[in-house]
N, C-alpha and C positions, 0 to 999 in steps of 0.2 A: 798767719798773723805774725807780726814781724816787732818787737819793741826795739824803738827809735831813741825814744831817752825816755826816762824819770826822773821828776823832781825832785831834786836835792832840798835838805831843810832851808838853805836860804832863797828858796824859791815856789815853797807855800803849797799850797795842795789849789792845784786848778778848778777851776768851777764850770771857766767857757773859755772856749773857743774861736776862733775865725781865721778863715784865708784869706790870706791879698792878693795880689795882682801881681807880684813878683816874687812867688816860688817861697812864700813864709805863711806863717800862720802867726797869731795873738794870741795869746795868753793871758787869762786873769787867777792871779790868786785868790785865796778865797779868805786869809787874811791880810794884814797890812803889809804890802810892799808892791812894787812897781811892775807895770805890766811889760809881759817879754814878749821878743819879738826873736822867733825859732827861726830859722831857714833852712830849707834841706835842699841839699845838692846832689846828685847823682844817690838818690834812695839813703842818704845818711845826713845828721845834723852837720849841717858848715859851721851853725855861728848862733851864741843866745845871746840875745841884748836888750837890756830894758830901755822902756820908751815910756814915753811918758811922766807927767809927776808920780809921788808915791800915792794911793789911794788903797783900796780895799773895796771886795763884793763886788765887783763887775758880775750882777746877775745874766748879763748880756752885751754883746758885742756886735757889730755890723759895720763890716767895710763896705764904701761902697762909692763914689765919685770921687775917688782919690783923698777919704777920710775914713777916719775910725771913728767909729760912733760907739760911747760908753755910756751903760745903764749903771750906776753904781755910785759908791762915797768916794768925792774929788775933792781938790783943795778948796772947794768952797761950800761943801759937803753935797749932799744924798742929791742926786739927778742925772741929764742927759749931758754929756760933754761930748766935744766935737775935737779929733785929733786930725790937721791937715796934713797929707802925704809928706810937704817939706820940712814940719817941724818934724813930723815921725824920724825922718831920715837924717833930720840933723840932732834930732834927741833935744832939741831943745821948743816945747812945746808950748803952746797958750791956748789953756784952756778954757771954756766959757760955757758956762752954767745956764742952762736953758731954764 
């Protein structure tokens, strides 16, 4: 087993997880601040970058037809928000409360 990285204090202690479709994974913190977006390249971190607005508790994550689907407190608090591939990638996000 191989550690990749650890969360630094501005970047919260993780709760969940998810892969996407282009060699990264999601990350949620498990208190308030923005979810990251890991990449790893040839078996090491490339690049962390937050996506998303700032929220908290993503008890669950799911990528899956080119979105991120979040369980968790969003800016318009407690529920289901939906992140599309292109805002992920542009970081600038709209999200909507199911």
């Amino acid at each position: 087993m191989e550690l990749l990285h650890s969360a630094d204090p501005t970047e919260g202690s993780w709760i969940s997880m998810v892969a996407d479709d282009k060699a990264g994974s999601s990350f949620s913190p498990q208190s308030e601040g923005p979810l990251l977006r890991i990449t790893i390249s040839h078996g090491r971190v490339s690049r962390i970058e937050p996506i998303g607005p700032t929220g908290d508790s993503a008890m669950g994550l799911l990528y899956t037809d080119h979105s991120l689907f979040v369980n968790g407190h969003g800016p318009k608090g407690t529920g289901i928000y939906r992140l599309r591939a292109m805002e992920i990638n542009s970081m600038r996000p709209s999200c909507c409360a199911s």
